[in-house]
MIZA-955648 format. One line per field, with one value per residue (C-alpha): residue number from 1; residue in three letters; y, x negated, z negated. Coordinates in Angstrom, 3 decimals, m for minus. Example, Ala and Ser with C-alpha at 12.3 -4.5 7.8 and 13.67 -1.06 7.14 Angstrom:
<sites>
num: (1,2)
residuo: (ALA,SER)
Y: (m4.500,m1.060)
X: (m12.300,m13.670)
Z: (m7.800,m7.140)
</sites>
This chain:
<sites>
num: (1,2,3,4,5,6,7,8,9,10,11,12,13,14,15,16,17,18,19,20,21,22,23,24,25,26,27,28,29,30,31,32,33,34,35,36,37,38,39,40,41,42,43,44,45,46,47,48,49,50,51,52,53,54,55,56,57,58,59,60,61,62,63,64,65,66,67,68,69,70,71,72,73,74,75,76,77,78,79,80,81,82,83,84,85,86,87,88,89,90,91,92,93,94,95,96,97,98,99,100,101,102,103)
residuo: (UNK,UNK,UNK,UNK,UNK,UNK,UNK,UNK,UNK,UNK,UNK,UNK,UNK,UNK,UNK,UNK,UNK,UNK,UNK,UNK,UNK,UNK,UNK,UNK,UNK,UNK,UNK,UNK,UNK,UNK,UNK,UNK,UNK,UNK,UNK,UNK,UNK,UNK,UNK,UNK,UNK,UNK,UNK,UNK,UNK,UNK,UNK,UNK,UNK,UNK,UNK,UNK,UNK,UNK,UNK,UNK,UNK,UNK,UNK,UNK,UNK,UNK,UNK,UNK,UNK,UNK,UNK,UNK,UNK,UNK,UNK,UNK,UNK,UNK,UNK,UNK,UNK,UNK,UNK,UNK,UNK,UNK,UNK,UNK,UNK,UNK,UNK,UNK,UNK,UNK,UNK,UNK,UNK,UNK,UNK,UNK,UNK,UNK,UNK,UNK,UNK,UNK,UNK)
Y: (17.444,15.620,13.677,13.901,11.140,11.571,8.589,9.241,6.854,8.434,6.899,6.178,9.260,12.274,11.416,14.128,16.606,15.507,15.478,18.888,20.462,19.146,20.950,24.664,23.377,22.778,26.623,27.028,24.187,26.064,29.281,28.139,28.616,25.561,22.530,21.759,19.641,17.678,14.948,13.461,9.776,7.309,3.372,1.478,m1.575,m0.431,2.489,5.506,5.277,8.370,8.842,12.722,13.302,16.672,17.451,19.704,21.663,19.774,18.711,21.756,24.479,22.512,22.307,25.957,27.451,26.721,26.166,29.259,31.328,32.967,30.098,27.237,29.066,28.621,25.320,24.007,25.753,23.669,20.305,20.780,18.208,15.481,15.049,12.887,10.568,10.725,7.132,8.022,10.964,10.883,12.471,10.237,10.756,9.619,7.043,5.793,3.604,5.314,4.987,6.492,9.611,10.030,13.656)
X: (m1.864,m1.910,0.651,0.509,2.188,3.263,4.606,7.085,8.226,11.446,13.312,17.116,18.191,15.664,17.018,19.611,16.993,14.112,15.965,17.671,13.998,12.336,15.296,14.311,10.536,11.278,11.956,8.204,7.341,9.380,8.079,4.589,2.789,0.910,3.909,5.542,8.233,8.651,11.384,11.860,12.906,14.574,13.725,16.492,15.218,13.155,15.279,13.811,11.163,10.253,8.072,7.535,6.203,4.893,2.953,0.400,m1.313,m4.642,m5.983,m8.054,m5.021,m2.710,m6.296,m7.534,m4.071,m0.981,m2.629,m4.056,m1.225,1.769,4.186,2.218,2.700,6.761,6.213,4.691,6.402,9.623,8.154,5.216,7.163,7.069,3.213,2.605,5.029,2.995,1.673,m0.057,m1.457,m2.679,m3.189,m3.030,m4.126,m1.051,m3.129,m2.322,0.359,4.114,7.096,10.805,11.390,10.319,11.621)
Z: (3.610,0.293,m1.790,m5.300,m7.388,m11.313,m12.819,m15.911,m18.252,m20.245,m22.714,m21.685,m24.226,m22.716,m18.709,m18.840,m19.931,m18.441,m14.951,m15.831,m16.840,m13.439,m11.460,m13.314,m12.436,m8.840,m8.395,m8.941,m6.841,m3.970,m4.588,m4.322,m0.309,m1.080,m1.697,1.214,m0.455,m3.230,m4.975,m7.701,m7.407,m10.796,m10.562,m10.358,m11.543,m14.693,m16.348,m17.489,m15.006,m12.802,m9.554,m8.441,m5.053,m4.692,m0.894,m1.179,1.707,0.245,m3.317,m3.557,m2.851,m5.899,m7.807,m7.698,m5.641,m7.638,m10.566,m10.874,m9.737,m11.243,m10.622,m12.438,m16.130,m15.683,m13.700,m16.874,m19.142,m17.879,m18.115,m20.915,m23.448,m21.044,m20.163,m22.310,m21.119,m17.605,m16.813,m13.771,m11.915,m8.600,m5.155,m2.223,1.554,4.332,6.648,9.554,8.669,9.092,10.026,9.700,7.776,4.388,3.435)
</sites>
């Protein structure tokens, strides 16, 4: 398992939307055999800021899997004006530092 992280920065007018778009792109994300879950989280202390945390089954399956499958076309096609407003893209590997429930 892999966590991917996408960090948005919106501006304060394009939250409704942007929020509302992610929501029709989740239905992909749901669809797809290789995300086991996903959410979408808003800063509270710097508005217009967005973290989405997608798991993958690994980096290759969201890689060469979901991107190359049927539900990646209407995954983008949902949230295509924002990407350039991504600040950071990254997958990350859990270690062995947990606690609690995260989902």
């Amino acid at each position: 398992m892999i966590v991917e992280y996408i960090r948005y920065k919106m501006p304060a007018a394009d939250a409704t939307a942007f929020e509302a778009d992610y929501a029709r792109a989740a239905a992909s994300l749901a669809a797809s055999r290789f995300c086991l879950g996903y959410a979408l989280d808003r800063c509270v202390e710097s508005a217009g800021t967005y973290v989405l945390r997608i798991r993958w089954t690994s980096a290759e399956d969201h890689l060469q899997g979901f991107r190359r499958s049927e539900h990646f076309g209407p995954f983008l096609a949902a949230i295509r004006a924002y990407v350039p407003r991504i600040e950071e893209m990254r997958h990350y590997e859990p270690t062995a530092v947990a606690g609690g429930r995260l989902d």
